[in-house]
Structure formats: C-alpha cells, structure tokens
N, C-alpha and C positions, 0 to 999 in steps of 0.2 A: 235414466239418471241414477247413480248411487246416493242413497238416502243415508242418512247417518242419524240415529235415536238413541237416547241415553236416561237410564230409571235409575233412582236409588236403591240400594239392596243392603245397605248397614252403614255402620257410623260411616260416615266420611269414603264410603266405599259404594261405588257406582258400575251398575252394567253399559256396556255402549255397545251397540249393533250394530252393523255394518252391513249393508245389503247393494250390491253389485249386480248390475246386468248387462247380458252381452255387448251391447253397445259401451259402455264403459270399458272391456278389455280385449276384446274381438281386435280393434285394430293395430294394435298391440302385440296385439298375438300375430296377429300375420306380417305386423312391417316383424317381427323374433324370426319370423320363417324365412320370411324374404333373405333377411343380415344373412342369417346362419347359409342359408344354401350359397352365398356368396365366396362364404369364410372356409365350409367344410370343405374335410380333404374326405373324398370318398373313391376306394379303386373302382378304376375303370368309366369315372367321371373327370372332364376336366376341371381342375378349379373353377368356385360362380358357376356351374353349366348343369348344375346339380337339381334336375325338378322340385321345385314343392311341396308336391305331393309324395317324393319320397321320402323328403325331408320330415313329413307329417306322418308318416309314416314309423321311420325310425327313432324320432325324438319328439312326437308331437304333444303327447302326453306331458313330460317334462316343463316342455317348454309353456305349454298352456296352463298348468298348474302354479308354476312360474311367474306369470304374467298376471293369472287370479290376484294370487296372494303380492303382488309388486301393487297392483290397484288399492286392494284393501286396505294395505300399507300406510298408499300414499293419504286415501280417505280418511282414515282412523288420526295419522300424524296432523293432517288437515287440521282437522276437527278443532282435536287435542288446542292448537293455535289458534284459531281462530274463535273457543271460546275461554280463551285463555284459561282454564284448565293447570293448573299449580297442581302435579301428581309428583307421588314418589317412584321414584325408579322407571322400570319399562309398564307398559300395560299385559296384564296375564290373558294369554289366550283362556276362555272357557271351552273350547272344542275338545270333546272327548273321543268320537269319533272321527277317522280321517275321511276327509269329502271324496264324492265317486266322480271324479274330473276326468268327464271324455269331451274331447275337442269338434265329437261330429255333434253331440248334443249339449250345445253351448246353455248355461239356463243363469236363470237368478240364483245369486248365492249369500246367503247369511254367515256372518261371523261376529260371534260374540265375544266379548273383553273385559274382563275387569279392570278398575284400574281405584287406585289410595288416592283420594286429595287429601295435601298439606293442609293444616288445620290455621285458622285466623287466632293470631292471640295477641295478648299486651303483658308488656316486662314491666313496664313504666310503673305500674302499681307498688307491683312488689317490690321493687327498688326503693320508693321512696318508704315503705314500712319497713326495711329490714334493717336491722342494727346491730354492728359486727366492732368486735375490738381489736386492736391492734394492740399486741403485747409488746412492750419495749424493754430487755434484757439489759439490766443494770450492770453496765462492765465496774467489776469490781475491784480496787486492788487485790486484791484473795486470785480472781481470773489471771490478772495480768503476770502476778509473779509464778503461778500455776507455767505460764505459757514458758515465761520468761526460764523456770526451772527445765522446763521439756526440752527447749532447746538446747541451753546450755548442755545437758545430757545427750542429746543428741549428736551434738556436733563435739564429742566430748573425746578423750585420748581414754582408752581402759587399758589397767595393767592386770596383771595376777596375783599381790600379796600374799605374804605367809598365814598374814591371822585375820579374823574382822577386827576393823580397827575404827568403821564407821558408819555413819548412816544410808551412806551411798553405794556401799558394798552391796552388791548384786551375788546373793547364792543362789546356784542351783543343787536344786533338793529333792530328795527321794523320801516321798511320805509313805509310812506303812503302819496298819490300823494297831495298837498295843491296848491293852489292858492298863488302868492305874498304874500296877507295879513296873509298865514297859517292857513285858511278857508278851510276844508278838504273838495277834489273833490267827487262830487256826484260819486258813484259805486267805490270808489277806493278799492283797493284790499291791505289789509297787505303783506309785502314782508319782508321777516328776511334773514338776513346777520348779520357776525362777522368779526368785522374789527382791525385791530391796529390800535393805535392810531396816529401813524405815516406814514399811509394812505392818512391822507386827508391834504388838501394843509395847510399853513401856519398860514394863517385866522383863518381857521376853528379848527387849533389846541388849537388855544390862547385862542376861548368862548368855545371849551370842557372843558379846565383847570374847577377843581373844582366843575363838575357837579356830581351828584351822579344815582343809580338807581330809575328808574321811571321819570328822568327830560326830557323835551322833547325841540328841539332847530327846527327851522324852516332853512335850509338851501336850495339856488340854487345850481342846481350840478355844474356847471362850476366855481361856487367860491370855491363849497369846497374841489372838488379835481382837482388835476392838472394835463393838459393834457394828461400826458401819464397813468395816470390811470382813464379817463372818461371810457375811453373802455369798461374797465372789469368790472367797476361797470354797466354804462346800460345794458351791458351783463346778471350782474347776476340780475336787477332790470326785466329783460325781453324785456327794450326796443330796442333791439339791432339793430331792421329794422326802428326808428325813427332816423330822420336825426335830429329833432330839440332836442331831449331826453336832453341835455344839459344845454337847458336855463329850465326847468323844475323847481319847487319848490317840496321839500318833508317835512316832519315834522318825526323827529328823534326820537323815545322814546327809550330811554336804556333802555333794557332788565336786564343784567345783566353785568358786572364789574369784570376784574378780572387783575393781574397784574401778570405776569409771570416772576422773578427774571434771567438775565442771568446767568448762571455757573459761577462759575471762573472757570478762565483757571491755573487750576492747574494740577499737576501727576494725581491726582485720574480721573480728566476726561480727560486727554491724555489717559493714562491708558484703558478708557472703550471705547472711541472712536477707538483707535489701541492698541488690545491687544497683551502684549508680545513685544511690539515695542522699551519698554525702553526711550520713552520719555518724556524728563525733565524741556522742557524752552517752552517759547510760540513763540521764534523763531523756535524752532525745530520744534514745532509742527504746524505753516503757513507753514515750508516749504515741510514739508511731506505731508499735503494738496493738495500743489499747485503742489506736485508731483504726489497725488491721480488725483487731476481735468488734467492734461496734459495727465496721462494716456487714462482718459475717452477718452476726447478730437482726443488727437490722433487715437482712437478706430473707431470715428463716424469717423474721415477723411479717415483710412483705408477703415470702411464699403460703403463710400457715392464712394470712387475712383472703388472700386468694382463693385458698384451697374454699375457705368456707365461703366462698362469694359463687365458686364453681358449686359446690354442693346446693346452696340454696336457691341458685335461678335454677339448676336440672332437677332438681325435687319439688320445687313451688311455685314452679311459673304454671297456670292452670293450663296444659297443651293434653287436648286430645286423639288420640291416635286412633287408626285402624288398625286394632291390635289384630285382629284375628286375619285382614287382608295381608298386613303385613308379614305375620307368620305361617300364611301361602307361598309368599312373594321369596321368603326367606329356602322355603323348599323347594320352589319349582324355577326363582329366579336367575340363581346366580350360575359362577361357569360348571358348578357339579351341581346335582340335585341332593338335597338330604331327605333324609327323613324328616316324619313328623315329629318324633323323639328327640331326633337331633334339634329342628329347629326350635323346639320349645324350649331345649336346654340355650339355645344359645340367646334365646331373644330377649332376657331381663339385661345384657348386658349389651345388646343391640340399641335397648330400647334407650337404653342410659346414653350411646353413643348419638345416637339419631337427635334427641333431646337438645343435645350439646351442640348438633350442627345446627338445630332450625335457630334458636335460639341466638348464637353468637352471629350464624349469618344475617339473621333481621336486625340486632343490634347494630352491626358493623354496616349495613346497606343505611337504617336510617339514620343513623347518627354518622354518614358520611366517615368511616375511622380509614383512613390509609395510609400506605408505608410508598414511601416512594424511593425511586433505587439508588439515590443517594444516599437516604437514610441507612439500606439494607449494604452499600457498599461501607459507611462507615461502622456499619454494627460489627461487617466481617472484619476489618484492618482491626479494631479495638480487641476482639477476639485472638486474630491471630497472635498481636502484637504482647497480649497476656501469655497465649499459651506459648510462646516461644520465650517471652522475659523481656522480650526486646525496649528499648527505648527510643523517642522520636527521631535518633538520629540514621537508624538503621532501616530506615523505611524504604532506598532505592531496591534492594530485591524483591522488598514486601510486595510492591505495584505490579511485577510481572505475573507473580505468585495468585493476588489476587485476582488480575485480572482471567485466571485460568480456571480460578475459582469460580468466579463469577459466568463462565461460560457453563458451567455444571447446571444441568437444569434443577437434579434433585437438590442440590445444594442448595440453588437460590429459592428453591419454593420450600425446603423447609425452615431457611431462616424468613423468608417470608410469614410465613405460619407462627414462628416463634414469636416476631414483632409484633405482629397486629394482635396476638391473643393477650400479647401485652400489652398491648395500647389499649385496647378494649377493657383488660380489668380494671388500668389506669382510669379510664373515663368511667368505668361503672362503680370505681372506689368513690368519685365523687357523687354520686349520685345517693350510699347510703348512709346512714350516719355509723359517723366509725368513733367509737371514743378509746382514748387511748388508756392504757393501766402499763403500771411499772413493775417489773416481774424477776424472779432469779432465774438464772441459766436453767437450774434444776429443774424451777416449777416450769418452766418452757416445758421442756424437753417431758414432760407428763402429761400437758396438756392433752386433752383427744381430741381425735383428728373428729371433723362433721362427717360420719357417715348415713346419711339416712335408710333407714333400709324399710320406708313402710310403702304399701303398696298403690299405684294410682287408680 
C-alpha cells in the first residue's frame, strides 16, 4: 500500500513523502498496455492484434514511468485533501535526480515534495485599533468661480486683435535670456510659451496694455510675475534647478495675440455643459457645479481613506509567510523558470500582492461580502449610461449592448472584482474609527500617500 509521511522543514514549510509499490501501480500499468495495443496503429499488425509484449517493448518504458508518477500524483493530491492541507500554489517536487524506471524490475519508489501552508491570522484586532481620517475638501466659492471661469474659456469664441487690450488676452511668447540693460545673453536659447494676460503680476500687466504682435518688452521674472506663479514659469523656462532663476532678465517678443471671448452664461451653454439638466439661471447652474466639484472631491477623499485602509491591513495585519519556500516556488513554479536573482528582485512586490489576496479573501469569506449579478448588471448600465451621457430614456439599445457585455467573461469578473473590493472597504470603513477634518483642495492634493516601506 502507498504510505504517505509529512516532517516540518521551516516556517510554515513541510516535506511530504510519498512512497509507492508495485502493487499500487502494476495494474495500471498493464490495464496502459492492454488500451494502447488496442489503440495502436503498428505496420504489419492489424489494429487491437498488436501483442503486449511488443507493445512493452516499444513504449513500455514511457508508459510505466507514466503510470509511477499518475499514482503518486493521485496519493500526494489525496493527501493534500484529506488533511486538509491550506498550501500555496502547487507542491515542489524535491527530486534532483531522475528515477531509474524499468518496467521488468517493478520496485518501491519514493518521492519527495515540498509544499507552503497558508498562515492562521486575525484582521479583527487591528481593525478595531486603527484610526484613519477622512479629509472633506471645502468647495469654496474661490473653486466654484475657478471652474465656472475654465469653462466659460473653454467653450469660448477667440478672435485675433490688433493690441492687448485685456486680461483675457492670451500671448504667445518667445522668452530669451538678456542682461539688465536687454543686451541679449551670449548662447541663449529661444523658449515659447503661451500665457494669459492675467498671469503676470500687476506691473507687468499695465506696459502689456496696448502692445501689439512682434513688440518686444524687456522684463525681470520677479517683477513680472508673482510669487506663487514664479514656479511654474522657471519650470516651463527650464530653470527649475536654479535657485537665483528669479532675479533673471528676459526680453518678451509676442508671437501671436489672441483674445478669447468668455460665454455668456446663458441656457444654451448650461444646456451644453449639462445636458438634459433643464437649467435656467446662473444660480442654478454655480450650484449644480459646486454639486459637480463636491462630488469629485468627495470621491478622492473616499479613494485617499482607502488607499490608507489598503496600506495598513497589508503592512499590519501580523501574517507569516514562507518567505524562502516561496521564493523557491517563485523560481521553479511558474510557466518560465527564473533565476534566483530574478526571483529575489520580484518577491517584495509578490509578497505585497500575496498579502492583499490572503487578507481580503478571508475578510470577504467571513464576513460573508457578495456581489450578486444583479448588483453587477446595474453597476455596468450606470457605467455605460455615464460614459456615453445618456439619460433614463435612451436605455432600449442600452439592454442589448449590455446584455453582450455581460456575456464577456473578462468583463464580468473584473467588474466583479471591482464591486466586492468595494464592498469590502465599505464594510471595513466601518469597522475603524474614522474622524473626519475639513481641508483645502490644496492641502488635499499634498497630503502623502501611506507608504510603508519597513520590513516584516
């Protein structure tokens, strides 16, 4: 009878033996012989008429070795089952040597396996100690008219005027480096940039007034734009690793000139902004805006509260691994082999992955979280129905469409995936304490992200 034995050999990392004797795969092997001389086509035999013994002969080898490793197989998988056995991946052979399998000298045969058990842990701890904020982005009027100006520009009529005659005036400009007196620097380089006219500081707006194409003005950067947009300009002038770039001289030639009318804010352009919305005043429509920008808002606060809820169960949930079985597993397992090189470089960000799976899938098993295809059919309608614009009335092609959708298997397993990871953060937002702070757009967008980068 095949025995089946299993030692410990490191963290969470176990040898299993497997030992096989003839009577375990003998008969096996011979009902392999019998099939096959049935099956084979051999000249000068008729089909099925084909002896045994030649059969063992010319394939006997094969088929025996075949039949070994089919037994051991099934013992090992047995096993694995029946004592329930929670591994990662496949089991690694340990065999270095290949076995000496001759079919006249049938014997007992040993096969060794490594194999990773998944680790026992609990979230439930560290959930209830962890405490996470949620930043809530004060839509500002300052925001709103911000947006309310971008559009208007956007959806705006531009002419070409003879002179700058305003603040909306958009020049294009050829920056080149001069000395005080506007004595242009030996090697200097053209640089083109397009600016509004309402860019550069107060000064500098006064002797734009009335200049036309081709005129050229000699300006320092720190007069003529004001501090919070020095930045962006060295930035795009390229001097951005100069610490003095500021006191700097440049001489301005307008390019080109043009003035870009704002909208009125009337129906036609509520209208095209939000279609189908029905709105009619420019109050209604700042406040549908500032309902547009709060949605956002809200969106990045949910994703940033997440982000750090994802950081801190894969960094702090205590799970141990078989780090060194794994990064066996990682060279010898998958459809290429790597190196050991290789798989050392790959396995902090493995290990980051693996983490993330054990983790949400034991959350999502105990705490029951599922999506059911209802839910997943109306997450795709709400989807499509955004990304095309559509409104509730236009849904009779939607259903086919979907329905075609819905036949896609990648399609439905990754919104699958999407749902329940959201469900899951959903259900783990309540589990820690979350306090809320009231924030500017700015300080948002500064915040840092939770990276942890220390080691387990």
């Amino acid at each position: 009878m095949a025995t089946v034995t299993r030692e410990n050999i490191g963290l969470l990392n176990d040898k299993i033996t497997v030992k096989v004797s003839q009577e375990d795969y003998l008969p096996n092997f011979e009902k392999a012989v019998k099939h096959f001389s049935k099956t084979a086509n051999i000249p000068g035999f008729r089909k099925g008429q084909v002896p045994a013994g030649m059969i063992k002969k010319m394939s006997g080898q094969a088929l025996f070795a075949d039949e070994v490793l089919k037994t051991v197989e099934k013992e090992l998988m047995g096993y694995i089952q029946t004592e329930k056995l929670e591994i990662f991946a496949q089991p690694l052979s340990l065999e270095n040597e290949p076995k000496n399998f001759d079919y006249n000298t049938p014997a007992e045969f040993d096969f060794a396996f490594e194999v990773g058990l998944k680790p026992a842990f609990d979230v439930d701890p560290l959930l209830a100690k962890t405490s996470l904020t949620r930043y809530n982005v004060k839509v500002t009027d300052e925001i709103v008219d911000q947006e309310l100006d971008r559009l208007q520009l956007k959806g705006g009529k531009s002419s070409e005027p003879e002179t700058v005659t305003s603040e909306n005036n958009v020049l294009n400009l050829e920056f080149i480096e001069t000395d005080s007196k506007g004595n242009i620097a030996e090697g200097a380089e053209k640089k083109e940039n397009s600016l509004l006219v309402k860019t550069f500081s107060a000064a500098a707006q006064e002797k734009l007034m009335g200049k036309k194409v081709g005129d050229t003005i000699v300006f320092q950067l720190s007069k003529a734009f004001d501090k919070d947009r020095i930045e962006y300009i060295t930035k795009d002038l390229g001097l951005a690793n100069d610490k003095d770039a500021a006191k700097k001289y440049f001489q301005l030639t307008i390019t080109k000139l043009t003035l870009i009318e704002k909208r009125e804010l009337n129906e036609e352009f509520f209208n095209e902004v939000y279609p189908g919305q029905n709105i009619a005043t420019a109050e209604a429509f700042r406040e549908k805006l500032r309902e547009e920008i709060g949605k956002y808002w809200k969106q990045e606060a949910t994703n940033h509260l997440h982000n750090d809820l994802f950081e801190t169960l894969v960094h702090e949930t205590p799970i141990e691994l078989p780090k060194e079985f794994l990064k066996r597993w990682l060279q010898k397992g998958g459809e290429n082999p790597k190196t050991e090189a290789e798989a050392e470089q790959e396995y902090p960000n493995f290990d980051h992955q693996l983490r993330w799976t054990l983790i949400s899938d034991k959350l999502i098993r105990d705490n029951k979280i599922d999506v059911s295809f209802d839910e997943l059919k109306d997450n795709a309608r709400t989807k499509l129905m955004s990304y095309y614009g559509l409104g509730g009335d236009q849904a009779e092609w939607m259903d086919s469409y979907l329905e075609r959708l819905l036949q896609d298997e990648k399609y439905v397993d990754q919104t699958y995936r999407e749902l329940i990871t959201q469900k899951l953060f959903d259900w783990a937002e309540t589990k820690v304490k979350v306090k809320e702070e009231e924030i500017t757009a700015e300080e948002f967008v500064k915040l840092p992200h939770k990276h942890h980068h220390h080691e387990h």
